[in-house]
TORNUBA-420840 format. One record per residue: residue in one letter; x, y, z of N, C-alpha, C in turn. Coordinates in steps of 0.05 Angstrom, whole numbers, plus 5000, padded with zeros to 4 digits. Each point is the difference from the previous one (the first is absolute). Layout:
residues N
AXYZXYZXYZ ...
This chain:
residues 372
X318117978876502350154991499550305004 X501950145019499150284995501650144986 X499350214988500950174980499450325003 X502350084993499450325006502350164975 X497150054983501150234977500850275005 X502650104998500450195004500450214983 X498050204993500550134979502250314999 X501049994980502050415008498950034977 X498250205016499450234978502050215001 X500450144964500650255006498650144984 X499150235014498250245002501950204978 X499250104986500850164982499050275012 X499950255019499050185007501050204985 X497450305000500750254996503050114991 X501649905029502450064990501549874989 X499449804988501149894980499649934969 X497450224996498249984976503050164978 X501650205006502850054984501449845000 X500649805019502549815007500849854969 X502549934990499949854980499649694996 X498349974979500349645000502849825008 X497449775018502849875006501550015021 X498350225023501550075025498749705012 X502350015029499749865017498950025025 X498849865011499350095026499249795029 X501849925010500149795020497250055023 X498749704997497649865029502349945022 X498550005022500849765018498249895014 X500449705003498049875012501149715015 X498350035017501749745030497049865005 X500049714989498249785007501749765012 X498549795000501149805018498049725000 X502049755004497749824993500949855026 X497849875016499849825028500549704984 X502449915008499949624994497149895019 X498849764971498849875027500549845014 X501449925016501949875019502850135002 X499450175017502650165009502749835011 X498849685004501349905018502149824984 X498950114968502549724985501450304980 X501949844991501750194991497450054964 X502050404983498649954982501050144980 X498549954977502250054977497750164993 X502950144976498850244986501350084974 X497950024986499949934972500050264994 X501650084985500950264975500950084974 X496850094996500750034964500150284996 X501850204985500250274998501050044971 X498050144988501850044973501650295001 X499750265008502450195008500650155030 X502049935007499850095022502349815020 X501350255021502149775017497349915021 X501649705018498449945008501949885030 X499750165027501449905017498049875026 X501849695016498049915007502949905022 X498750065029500450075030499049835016 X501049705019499349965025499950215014 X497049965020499950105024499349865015 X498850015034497849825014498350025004 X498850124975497550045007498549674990 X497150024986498249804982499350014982 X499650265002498050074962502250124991 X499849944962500450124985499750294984 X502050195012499550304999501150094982 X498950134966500550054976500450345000 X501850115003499850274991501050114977 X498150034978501150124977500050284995 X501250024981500950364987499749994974 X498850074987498549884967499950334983 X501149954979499950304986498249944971 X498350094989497949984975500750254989 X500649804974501550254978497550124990 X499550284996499150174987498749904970 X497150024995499749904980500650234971 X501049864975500150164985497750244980 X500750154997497350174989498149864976 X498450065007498349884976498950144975 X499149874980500650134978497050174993 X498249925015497350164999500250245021 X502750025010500650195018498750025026 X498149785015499450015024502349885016 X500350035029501349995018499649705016 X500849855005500949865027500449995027 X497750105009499950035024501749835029 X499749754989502149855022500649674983 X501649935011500549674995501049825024 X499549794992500949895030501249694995 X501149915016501449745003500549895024 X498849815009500449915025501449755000 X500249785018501449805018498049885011 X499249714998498549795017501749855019 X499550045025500349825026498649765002 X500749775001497949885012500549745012 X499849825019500449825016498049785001 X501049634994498949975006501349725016 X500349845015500749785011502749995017 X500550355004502550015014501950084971 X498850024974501950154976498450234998 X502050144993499050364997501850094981 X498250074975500850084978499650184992 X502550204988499750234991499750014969 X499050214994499950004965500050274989 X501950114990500250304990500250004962 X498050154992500850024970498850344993 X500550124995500150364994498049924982 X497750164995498250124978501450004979 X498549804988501249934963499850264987 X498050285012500250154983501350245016 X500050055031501350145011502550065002 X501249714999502449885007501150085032 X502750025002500950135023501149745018 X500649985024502049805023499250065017 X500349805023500349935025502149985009 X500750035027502149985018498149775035 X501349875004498949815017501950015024 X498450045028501949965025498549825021 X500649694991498049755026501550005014 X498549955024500549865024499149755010 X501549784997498649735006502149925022 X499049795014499349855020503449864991 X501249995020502949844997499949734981 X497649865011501149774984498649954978 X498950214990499850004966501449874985 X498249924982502649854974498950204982 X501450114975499850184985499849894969 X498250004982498949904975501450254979 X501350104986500050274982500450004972 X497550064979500549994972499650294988 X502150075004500450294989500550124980 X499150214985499650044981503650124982 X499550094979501550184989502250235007 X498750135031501550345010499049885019 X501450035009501049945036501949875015 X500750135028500949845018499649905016 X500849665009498549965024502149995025 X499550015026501349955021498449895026 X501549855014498749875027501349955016 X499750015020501949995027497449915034 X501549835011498949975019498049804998 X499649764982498149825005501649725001 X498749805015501649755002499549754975 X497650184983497549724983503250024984 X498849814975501149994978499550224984 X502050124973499350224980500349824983 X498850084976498849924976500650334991 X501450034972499950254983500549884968 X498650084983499750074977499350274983 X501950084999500450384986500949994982 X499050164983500750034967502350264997 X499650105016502150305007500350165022 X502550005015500550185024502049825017 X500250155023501949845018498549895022 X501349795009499049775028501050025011 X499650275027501149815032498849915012 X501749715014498649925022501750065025 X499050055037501750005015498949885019 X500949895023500349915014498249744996 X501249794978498749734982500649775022 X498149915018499849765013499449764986 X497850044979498049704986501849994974 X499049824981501049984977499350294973 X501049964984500850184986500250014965 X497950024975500049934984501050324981 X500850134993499550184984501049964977 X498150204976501349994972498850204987 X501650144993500250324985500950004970 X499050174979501249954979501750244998 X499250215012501650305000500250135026 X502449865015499950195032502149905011 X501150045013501949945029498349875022 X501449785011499549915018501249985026 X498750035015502150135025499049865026 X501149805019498549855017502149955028 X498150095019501749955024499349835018 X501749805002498549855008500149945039 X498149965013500550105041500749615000 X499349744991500149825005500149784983 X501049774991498349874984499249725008 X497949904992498549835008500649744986 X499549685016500149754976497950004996 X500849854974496849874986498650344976 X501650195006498650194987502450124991 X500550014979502550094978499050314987 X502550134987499550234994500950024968 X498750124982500449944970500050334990 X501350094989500750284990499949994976 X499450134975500650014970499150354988 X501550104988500350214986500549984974 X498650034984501750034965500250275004 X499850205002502250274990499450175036 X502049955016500350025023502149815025 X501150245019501549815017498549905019 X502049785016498249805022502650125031 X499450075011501350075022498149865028 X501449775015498849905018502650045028 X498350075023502250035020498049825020 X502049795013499149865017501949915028 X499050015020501749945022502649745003 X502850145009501549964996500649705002 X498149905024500249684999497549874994 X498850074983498249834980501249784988 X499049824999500249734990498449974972 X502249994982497249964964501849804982 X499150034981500749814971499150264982 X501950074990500050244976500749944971 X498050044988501450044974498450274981 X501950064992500150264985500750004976 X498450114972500450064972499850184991 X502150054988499650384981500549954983 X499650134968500649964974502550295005 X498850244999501350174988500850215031 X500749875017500950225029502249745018 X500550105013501749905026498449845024 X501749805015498149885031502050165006 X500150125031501350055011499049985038 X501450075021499349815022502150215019 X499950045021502050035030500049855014 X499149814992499549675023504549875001 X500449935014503149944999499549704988 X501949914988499849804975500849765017 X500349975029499749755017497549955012 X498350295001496849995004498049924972 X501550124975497950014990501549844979 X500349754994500749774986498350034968 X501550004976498850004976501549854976 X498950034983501149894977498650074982 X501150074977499850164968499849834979 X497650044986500449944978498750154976 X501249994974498750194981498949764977 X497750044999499049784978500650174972 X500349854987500350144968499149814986 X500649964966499649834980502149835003 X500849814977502249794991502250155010 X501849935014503450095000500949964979 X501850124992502749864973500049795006 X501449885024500649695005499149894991 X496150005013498849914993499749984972 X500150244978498449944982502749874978 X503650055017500649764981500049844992 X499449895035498749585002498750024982 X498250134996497649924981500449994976 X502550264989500450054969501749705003 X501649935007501949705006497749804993 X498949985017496749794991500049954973 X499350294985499650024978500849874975 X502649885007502149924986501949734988 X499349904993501049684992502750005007 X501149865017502549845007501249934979 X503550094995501149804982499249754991 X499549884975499349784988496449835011 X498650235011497949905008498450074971 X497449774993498950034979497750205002 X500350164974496850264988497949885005 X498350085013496749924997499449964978 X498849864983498849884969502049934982 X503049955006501949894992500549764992 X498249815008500249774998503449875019 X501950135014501849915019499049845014 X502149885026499149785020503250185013 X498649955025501450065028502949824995 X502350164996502149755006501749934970 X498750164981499949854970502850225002 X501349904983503750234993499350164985 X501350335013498750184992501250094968 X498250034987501150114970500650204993 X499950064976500950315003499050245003 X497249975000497750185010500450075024 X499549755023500149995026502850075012 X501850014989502050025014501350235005 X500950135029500250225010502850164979 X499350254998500950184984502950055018 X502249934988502950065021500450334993 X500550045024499850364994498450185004 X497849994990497550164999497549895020 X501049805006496649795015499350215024 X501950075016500150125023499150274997 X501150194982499550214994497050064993 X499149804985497750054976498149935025 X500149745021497549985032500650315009 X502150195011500050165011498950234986 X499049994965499350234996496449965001 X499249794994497749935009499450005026 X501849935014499050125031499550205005 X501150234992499850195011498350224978 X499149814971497250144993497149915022 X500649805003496949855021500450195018 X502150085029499650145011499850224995 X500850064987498550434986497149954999 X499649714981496850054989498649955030 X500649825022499649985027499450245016 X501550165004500150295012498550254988 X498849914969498350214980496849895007 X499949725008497649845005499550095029 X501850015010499850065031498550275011 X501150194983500150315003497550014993 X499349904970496450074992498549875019 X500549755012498749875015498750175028 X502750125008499850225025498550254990 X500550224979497950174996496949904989 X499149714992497449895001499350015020 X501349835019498950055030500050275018 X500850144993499550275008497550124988 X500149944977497850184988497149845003 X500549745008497649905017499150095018 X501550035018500350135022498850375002 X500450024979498850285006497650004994 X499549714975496550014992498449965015 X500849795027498349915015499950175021 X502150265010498550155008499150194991 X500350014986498050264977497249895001 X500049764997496849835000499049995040 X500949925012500250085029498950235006 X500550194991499550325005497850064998 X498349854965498150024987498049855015 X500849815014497749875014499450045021 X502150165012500450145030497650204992 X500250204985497550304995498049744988 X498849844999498249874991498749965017 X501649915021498849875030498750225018 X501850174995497650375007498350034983 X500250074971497750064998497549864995 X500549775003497749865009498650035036 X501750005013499550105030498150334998 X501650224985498750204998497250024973 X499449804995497750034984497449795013 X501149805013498349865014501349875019 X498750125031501549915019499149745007 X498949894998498549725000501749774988 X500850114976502349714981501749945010 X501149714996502149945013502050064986 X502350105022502650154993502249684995 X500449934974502449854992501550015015 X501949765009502749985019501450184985 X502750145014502750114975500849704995 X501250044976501349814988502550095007 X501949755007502349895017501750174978 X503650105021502150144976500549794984 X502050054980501349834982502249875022 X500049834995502149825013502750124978 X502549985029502850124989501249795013 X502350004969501349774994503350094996 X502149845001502450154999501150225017 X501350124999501950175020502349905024 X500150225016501649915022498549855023 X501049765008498449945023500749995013 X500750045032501249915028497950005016 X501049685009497749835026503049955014 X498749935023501149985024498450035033 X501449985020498849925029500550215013 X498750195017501350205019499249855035 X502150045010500149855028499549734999 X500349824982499949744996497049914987 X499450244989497049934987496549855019 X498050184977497149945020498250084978 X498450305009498350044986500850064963 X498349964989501349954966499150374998 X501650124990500650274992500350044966 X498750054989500550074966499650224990 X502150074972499150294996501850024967 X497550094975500350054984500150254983 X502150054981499750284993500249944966 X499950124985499950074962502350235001 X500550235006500750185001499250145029 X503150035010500149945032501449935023 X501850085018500549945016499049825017 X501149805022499549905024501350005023 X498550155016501849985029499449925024 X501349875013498949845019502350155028 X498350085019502250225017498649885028 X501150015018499950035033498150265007 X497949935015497750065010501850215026 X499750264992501350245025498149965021 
């Protein structure tokens, strides 16, 4: 396995013994890792806790990392000596044709990275990104893999398949081709999904938003759909049910001691005048109490929804700072978004349907547009 630690120092000099705590001051540094077998395709693994992170086919082989890394200024100390420098670096390292990056800032320095790779076209791209950042990629044929806790995702010129999921960003993807057998899956909870793909692409689309619009320039004999909005019980529905509820003229009370059929007495027998009135006012207490059950039902699930990513977040800075205290431990998978349920859906076929195209939002637009 080779490995190459790269350290940024920053030098605190002379002229900056006045400077105030807390200044900034940008490294740069360009390493690179050789696949061993140049001859098979290779992936590349990316963990960054601050910092954008953009990643570039070329033709070349190796993996060419150029970062720009700024180390915040340490704060004064209280025995009044100085801080001469702090530092935070980035591990490269490769081993079986995977080449993995790993960025986490000095737990006590702090400060970011900025990332500019160059890999090999048919990269497939791995990305579990932290908190602050954006990612972007353009120009490789592998598959992308993204998991970001915050920022925006482009991808451009998307040949392979396509997984992304953001909890705070825009998603933005253009796509040069699409492939069978390798489908594309989009999800945003607080962010839009904008995908533009060539005009005679062949897919199977379906699209969900809670709280934004789908919208499309595809012409509605190309791009074939159908709508639907899931919700709770309808009225209809929930009159059938209040109707259920309800004993038939001359049918016998549960613990009555009646029999099916027996002539109805004067208990059982329907009220002339009022029978009708008195089902319709009970109906339409069940559906109030229906629509009051419904509503709490919907702000529970929201407010789940926010716990679990509130908890998400917490485990996201967990998974750093365990990376930045011992680089050795193993880094926990992210744990998967909350699955979203309800809203608007439209699925449908563009050019008579192929590759499966999906794309989820919480709060959010979707647009699906023709590739300029």
């Amino acid at each position: 396995m080779n490995t190459i630690r790269i350290p940024t120092l920053l030098l605190l000099g002379a002229a900056l013994v006045l400077a105030p705590a807390g200044l900034l001051r940008a490294d740069q540094t360009t390493s690179q890792a050789t696949p061993s077998d140049p001859s098979k395709p290779v992936t590349l693994r990316i963990r960054v806790w601050h910092g954008d992170v953009s990643v570039h086919g070329y033709d070349g082989k190796d993996v060419v990392v150029k970062a720009d890394s700024e180390a915040a200024g340490p704060a004064p100390r209280k025995d009044g000596m100085r801080v001469l420098s702090a530092s935070s670096g980035y591990t490269l390292a490769e081993k079986d044709n995977v080449v993995t990056l790993e960025y986490a800032p000095d737990a006590q320095g702090g400060g970011s990275a900025d990332f500019d790779i160059s890999v090999p076209k048919a990269t497939s791209v791995v990305v579990a990104n932290s908190a602050h950042g954006d990612f972007a990629c353009t120009g490789v044929t592998g598959d992308i893999d993204v998991k970001t806790m915050g920022g925006d995702v482009r991808l451009g010129q998307v040949c392979g398949g396509a997984l992304v999921e953001t909890m705070n960003g825009d998603i933005d993807v253009n796509v040069k081709e699409l492939t069978q057998s390798r489908p594309l899956s989009f999800t945003s909870m607080h962010g839009e999904v904008t995908l533009r793909v060539p005009a005679d692409a062949k897919a199977c689309i379906r699209f969900r938003t809670h709280r934004g619009v789908i919208l499309t320039n595809f012409d509605d004999k190309v791009l074939v759909t159908k709508t639907e909005i899931t919700r709770h019980k309808s009225h209809s529905e929930a009159k059938a049910h209040a109707t259920d509820g309800f004993l038939a003229p001359g049918a016998p009370k549960a613990g009555s001691g009646e029999t099916p059929g027996a002539p109805a007495t004067a208990q059982t027998a329907p009220r002339a005048g009022s029978d009708d009135d008195w089902r319709s006012d009970v109906r339409e207490s069940i559906r109030e109490a229906t629509t009051e059950a419904a509503d709490a039902a919907r702000e529970a699930a929201e407010a789940a929804r926010e716990g679990v990513e509130a908890a998400r977040e917490g485990m996201e800075e967990a998974r750093f700072q365990i990376q930045m205290t011992d680089s050795n431990a193993p880094i926990p998978p992210v744990p998967p978004l909350p699955p979203m349920t309800g809203g608007k859906i439209v699925s449908g076929t563009l050019n008579g349907g192929g590759v499966e195209i999906q794309a989820a939002t919480l709060n959010g637009d979707i647009v699906l547009k023709k590739a300029e």
